[in-house]
C-alpha positions as a Markdown table, in Angstrom:
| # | Residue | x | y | z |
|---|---|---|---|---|
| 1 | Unk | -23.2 | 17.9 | 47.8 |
| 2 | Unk | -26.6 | 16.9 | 48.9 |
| 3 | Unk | -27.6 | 15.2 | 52.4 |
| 4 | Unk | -30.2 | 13.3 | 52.4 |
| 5 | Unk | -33.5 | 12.7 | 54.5 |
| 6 | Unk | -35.4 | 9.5 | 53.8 |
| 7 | Unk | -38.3 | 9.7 | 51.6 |
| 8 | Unk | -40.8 | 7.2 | 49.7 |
| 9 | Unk | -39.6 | 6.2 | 46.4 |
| 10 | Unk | -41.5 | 7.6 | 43.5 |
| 11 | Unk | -40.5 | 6.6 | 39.3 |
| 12 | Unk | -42.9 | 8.6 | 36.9 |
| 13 | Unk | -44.6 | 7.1 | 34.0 |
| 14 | Unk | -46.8 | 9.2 | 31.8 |
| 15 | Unk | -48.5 | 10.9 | 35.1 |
| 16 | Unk | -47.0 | 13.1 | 37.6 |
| 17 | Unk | -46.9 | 11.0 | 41.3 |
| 18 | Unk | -49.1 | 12.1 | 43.9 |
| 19 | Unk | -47.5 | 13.1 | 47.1 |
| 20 | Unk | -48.6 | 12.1 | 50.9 |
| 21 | Unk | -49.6 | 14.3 | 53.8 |
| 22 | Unk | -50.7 | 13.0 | 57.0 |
| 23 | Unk | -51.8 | 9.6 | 55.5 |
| 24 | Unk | -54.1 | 11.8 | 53.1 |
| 25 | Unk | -52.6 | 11.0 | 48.8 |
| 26 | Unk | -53.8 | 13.8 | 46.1 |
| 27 | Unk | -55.0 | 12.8 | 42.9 |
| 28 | Unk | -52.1 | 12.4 | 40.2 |
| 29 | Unk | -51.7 | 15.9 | 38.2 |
| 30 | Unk | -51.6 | 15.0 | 34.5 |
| 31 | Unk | -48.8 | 15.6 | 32.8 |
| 32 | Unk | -48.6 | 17.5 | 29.4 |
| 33 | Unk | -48.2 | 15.3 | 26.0 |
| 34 | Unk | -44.9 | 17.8 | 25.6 |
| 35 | Unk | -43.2 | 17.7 | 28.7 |
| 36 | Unk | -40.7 | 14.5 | 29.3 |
| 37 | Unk | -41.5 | 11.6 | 31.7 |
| 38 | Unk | -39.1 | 9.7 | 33.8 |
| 39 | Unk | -38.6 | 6.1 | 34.0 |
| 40 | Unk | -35.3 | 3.3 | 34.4 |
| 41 | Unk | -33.1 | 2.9 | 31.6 |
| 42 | Unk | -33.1 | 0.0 | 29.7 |
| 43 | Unk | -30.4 | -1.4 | 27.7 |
| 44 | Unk | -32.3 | -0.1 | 24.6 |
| 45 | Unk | -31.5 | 3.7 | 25.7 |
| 46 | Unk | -28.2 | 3.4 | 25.9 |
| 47 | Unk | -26.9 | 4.4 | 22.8 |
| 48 | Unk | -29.2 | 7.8 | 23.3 |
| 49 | Unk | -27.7 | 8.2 | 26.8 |
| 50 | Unk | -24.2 | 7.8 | 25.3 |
| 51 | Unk | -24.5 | 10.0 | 22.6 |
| 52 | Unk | -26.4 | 12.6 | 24.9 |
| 53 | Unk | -23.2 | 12.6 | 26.9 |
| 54 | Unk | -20.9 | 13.2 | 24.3 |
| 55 | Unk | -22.6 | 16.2 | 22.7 |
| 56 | Unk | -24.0 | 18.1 | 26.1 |
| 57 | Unk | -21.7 | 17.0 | 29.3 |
| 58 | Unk | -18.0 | 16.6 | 27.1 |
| 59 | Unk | -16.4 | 17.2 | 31.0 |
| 60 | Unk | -13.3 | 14.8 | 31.7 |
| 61 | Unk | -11.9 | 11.8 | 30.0 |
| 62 | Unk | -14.7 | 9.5 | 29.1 |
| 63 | Unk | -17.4 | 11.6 | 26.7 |
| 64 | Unk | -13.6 | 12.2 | 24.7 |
| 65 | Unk | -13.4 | 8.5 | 24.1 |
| 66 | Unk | -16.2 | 8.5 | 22.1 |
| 67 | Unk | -20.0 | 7.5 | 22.2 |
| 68 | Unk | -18.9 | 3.4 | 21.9 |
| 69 | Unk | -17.1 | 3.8 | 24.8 |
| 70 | Unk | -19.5 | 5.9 | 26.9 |
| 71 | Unk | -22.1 | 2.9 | 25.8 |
| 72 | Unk | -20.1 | 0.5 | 27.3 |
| 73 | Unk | -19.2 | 2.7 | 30.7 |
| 74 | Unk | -23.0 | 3.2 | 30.7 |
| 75 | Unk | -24.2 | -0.7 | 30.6 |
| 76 | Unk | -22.5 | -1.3 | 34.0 |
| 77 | Unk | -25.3 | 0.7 | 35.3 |
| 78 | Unk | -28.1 | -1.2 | 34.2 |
| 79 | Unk | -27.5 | -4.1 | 36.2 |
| 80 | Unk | -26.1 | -3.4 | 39.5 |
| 81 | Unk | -27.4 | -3.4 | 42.9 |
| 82 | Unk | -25.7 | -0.3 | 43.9 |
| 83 | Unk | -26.4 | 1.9 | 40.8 |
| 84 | Unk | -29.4 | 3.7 | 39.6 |
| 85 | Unk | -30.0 | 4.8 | 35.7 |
| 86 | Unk | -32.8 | 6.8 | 35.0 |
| 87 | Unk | -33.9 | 8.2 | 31.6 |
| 88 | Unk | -36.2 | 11.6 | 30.5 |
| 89 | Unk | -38.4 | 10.2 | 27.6 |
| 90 | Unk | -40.6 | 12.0 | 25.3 |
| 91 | Unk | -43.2 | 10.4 | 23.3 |
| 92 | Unk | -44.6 | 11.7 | 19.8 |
| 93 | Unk | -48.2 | 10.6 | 19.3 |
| 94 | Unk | -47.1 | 7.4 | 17.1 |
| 95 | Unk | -45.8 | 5.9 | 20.6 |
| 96 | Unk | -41.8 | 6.3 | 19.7 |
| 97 | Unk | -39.8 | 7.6 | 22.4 |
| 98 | Unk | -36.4 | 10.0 | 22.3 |
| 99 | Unk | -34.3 | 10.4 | 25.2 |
| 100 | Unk | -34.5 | 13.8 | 26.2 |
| 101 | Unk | -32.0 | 13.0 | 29.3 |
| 102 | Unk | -31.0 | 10.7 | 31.6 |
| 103 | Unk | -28.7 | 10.1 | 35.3 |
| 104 | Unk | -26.6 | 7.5 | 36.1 |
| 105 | Unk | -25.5 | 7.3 | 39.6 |
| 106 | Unk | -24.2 | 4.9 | 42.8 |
| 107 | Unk | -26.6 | 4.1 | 45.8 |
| 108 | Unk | -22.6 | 2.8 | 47.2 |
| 109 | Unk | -19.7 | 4.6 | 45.1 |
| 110 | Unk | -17.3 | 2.2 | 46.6 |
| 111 | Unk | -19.3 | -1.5 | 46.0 |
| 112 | Unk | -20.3 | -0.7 | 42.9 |
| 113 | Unk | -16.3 | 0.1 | 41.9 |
| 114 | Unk | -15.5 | -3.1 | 43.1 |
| 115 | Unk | -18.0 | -4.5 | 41.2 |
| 116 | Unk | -16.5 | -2.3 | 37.6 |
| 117 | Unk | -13.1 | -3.6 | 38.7 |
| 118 | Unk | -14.7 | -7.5 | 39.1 |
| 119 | Unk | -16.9 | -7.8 | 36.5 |
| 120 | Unk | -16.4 | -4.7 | 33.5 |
| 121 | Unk | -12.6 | -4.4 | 33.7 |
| 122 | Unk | -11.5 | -6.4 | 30.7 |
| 123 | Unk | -14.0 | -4.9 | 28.5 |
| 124 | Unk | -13.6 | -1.4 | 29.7 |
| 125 | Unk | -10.0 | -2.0 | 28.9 |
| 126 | Unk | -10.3 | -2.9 | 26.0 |
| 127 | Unk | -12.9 | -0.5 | 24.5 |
| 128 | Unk | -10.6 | 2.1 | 26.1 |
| 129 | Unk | -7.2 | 1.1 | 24.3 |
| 130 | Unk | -9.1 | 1.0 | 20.9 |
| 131 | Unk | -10.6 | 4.4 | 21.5 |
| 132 | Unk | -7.6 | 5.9 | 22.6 |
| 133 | Unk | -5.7 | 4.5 | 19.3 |
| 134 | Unk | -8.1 | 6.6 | 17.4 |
| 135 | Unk | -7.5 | 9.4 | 18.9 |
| 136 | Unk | -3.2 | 10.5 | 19.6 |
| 137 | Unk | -4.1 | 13.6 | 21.1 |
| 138 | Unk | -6.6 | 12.0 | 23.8 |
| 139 | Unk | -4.1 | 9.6 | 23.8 |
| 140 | Unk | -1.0 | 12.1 | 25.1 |
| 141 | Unk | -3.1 | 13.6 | 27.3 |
| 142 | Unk | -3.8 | 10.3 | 29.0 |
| 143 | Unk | -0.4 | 9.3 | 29.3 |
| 144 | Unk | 0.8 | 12.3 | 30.7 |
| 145 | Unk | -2.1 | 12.6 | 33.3 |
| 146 | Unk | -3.9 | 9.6 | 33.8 |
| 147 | Unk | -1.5 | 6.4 | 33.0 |
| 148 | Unk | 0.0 | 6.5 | 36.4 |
| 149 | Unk | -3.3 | 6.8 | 38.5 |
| 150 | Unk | -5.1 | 4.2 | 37.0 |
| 151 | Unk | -2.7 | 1.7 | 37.2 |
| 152 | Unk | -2.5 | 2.3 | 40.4 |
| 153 | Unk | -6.2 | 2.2 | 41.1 |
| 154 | Unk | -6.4 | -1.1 | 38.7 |
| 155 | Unk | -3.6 | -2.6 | 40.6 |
| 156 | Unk | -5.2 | -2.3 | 44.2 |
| 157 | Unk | -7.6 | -4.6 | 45.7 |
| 158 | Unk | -11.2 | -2.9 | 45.6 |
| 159 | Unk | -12.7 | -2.2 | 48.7 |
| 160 | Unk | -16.4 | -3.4 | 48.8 |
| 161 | Unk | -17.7 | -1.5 | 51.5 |
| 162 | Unk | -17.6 | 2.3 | 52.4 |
| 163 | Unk | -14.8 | 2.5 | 55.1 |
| 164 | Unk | -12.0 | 3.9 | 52.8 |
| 165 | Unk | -14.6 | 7.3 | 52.3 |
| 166 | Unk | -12.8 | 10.5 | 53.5 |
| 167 | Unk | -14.3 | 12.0 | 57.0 |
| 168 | Unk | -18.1 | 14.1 | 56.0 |
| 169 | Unk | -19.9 | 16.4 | 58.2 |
| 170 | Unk | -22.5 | 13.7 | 59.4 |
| 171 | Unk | -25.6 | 14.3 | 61.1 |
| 172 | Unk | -26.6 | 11.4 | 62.4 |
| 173 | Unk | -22.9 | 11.0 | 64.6 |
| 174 | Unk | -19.9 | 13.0 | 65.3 |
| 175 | Unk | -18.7 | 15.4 | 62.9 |
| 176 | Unk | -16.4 | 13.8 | 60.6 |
| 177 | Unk | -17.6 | 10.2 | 61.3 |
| 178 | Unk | -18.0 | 7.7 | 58.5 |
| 179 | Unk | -21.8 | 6.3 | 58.9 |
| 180 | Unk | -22.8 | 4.1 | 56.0 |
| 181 | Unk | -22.4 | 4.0 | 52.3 |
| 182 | Unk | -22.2 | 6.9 | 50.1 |
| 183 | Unk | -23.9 | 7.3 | 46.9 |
| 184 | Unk | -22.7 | 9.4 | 43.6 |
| 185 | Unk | -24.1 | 11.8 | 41.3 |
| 186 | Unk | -22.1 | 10.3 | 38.5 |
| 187 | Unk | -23.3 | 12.2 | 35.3 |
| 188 | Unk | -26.8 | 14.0 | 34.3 |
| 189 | Unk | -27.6 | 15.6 | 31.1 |
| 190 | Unk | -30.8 | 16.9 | 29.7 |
| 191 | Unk | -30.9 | 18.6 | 25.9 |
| 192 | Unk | -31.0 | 22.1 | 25.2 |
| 193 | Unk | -34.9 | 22.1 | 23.9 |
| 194 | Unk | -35.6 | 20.2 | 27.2 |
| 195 | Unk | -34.2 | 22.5 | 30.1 |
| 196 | Unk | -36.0 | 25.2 | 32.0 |
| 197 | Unk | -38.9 | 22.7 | 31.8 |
| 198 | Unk | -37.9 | 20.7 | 35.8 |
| 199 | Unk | -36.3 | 18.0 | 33.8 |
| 200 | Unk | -33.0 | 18.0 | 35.3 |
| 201 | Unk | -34.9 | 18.5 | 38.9 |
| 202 | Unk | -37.0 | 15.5 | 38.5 |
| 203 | Unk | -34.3 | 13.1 | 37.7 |
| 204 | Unk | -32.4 | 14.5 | 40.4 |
| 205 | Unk | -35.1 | 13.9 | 42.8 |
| 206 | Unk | -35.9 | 10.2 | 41.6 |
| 207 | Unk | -31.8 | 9.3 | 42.1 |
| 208 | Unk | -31.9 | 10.8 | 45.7 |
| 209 | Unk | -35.2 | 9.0 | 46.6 |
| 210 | Unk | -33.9 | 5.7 | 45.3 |
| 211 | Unk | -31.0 | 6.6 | 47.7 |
| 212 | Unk | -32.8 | 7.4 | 50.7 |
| 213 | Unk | -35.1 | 4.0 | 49.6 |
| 214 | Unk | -31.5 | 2.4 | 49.7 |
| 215 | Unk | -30.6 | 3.5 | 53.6 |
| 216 | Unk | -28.1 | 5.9 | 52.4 |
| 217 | Unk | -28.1 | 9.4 | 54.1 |
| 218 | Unk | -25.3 | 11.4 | 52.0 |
| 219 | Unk | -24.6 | 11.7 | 48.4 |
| 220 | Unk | -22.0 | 13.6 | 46.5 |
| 221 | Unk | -21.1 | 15.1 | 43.0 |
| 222 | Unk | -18.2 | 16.2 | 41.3 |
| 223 | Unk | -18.8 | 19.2 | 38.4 |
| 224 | Unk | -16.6 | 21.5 | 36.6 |
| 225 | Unk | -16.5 | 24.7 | 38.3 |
| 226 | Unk | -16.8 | 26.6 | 35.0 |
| 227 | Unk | -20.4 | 25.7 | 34.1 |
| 228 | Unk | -22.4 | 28.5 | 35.3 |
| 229 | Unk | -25.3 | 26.6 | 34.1 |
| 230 | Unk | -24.4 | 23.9 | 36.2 |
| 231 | Unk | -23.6 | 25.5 | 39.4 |
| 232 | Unk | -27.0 | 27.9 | 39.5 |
| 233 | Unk | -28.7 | 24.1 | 38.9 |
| 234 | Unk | -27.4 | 22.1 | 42.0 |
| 235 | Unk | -27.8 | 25.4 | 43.8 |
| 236 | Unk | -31.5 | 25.9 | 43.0 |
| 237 | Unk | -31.5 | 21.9 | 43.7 |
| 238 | Unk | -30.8 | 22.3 | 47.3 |
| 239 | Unk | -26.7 | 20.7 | 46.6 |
| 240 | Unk | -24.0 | 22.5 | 49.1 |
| 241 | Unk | -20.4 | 22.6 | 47.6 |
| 242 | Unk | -17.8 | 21.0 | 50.0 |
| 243 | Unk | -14.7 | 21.5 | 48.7 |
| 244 | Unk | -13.0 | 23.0 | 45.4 |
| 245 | Unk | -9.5 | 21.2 | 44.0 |
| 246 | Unk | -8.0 | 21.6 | 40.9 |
| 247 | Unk | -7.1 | 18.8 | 38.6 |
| 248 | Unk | -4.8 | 18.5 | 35.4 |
């Protein structure tokens, strides 16, 4: 998990940004025609982001329901307040663009659930059931590990705001003390061909300025502890791990 210190917020087109010091900017660095820019997903990526999902971050129940329901998961993204959905886009010389990666992620985990639970329930459902008809073994596993939670989770009355967050070293108040939202890492995958390249960092970066743009001074992720990959990347990314449970 990642604290954060307030920083402008930068979103890259075709140029690297330039960064500040003492009031003084540098000239924006050109970026290479190969390497991936970064920019906010549009509803036009999100059959790419879904798909991306599916075949490089399979982790937990939603990337096993399919690429139609991981496009429907991902539109509630788009057009929140409290979310942030970034893509990595390269472009071949005729102008067409292939997502390369892409991060979707909360500014306020607990507004914008409400705001899932409010507005994308019914359609969530829905997709959900249809994809888990397809698919009996997906299907037993849900009912024997899930079922019970979410309807328990369906059934309660969201909270909007951040009070119901569990205590988190704080450094702007006591330790323990709840101060403010907090956001979420919720998924980020970047293809094979594009890693090693600062990809992954430079999404990662964008998400935690839009969060520190946003007022919010703590941010946490959830990943599986058997990636290697992914452990040496949130490490090298300046992420501290909290806590460690084990789920069915």
């Amino acid at each position: 998990m990642h604290a954060l210190r307030p920083r402008s917020y930068l979103l890259e087109t075709t140029r690297a940004a330039g960064h500040s010091t003492n009031g003084a900017t540098s000239a924006p660095a050109p970026v290479p025609a190969y390497r991936p820019f970064i920019r906010t997903a549009t509803s036009g990526d999100v059959a790419a982001m879904a798909a991306l999902q599916v075949t490089d971050l399979p982790i937990g129940l939603f990337p096993r329901l399919g690429p139609r329901f991981v496009e429907r998961w991902h539109h509630t993204f788009l057009d929140s307040p409290h979310a942030v959905a970034l893509v990595a886009v390269r472009r071949a010389q005729d102008g067409t663009e292939s997502v390369v990666g892409f991060l979707i992620g909360s500014t306020d985990r607990q507004a914008l659930r409400a705001e899932l639970l409010a507005r994308h329930r019914t359609a969530l459902m829905t997709r959900g059931i249809i994809a888990l008809a397809a698919r009996p073994r997906v299907l037993a596993c849900f009912l024997r590990t899930r079922l019970r939670p979410y309807l328990c989770r369906l059934a309660r009355r969201p909270a909007v705001r951040a009070g119901a967050e569990r205590a988190r070293p704080d450094t702007h108040g006591p330790a323990g003390q709840v101060c403010g939202p907090v956001a979420d890492l919720t998924a980020i995958a970047v293809r094979q061909a594009a890693r090693r390249d600062g990809t992954g960092r430079r999404l990662a970066d964008i998400y935690l300025a839009r969060c520190a743009a946003a007022g919010v001074d703590w941010v946490e992720l959830v990943t599986s502890q058997g990636s290697m990959e992914a452990r040496e990347f949130y490490s090298s990314t300046g992420w501290t791990a909290m806590s460690q449970d084990d789920t069915r």
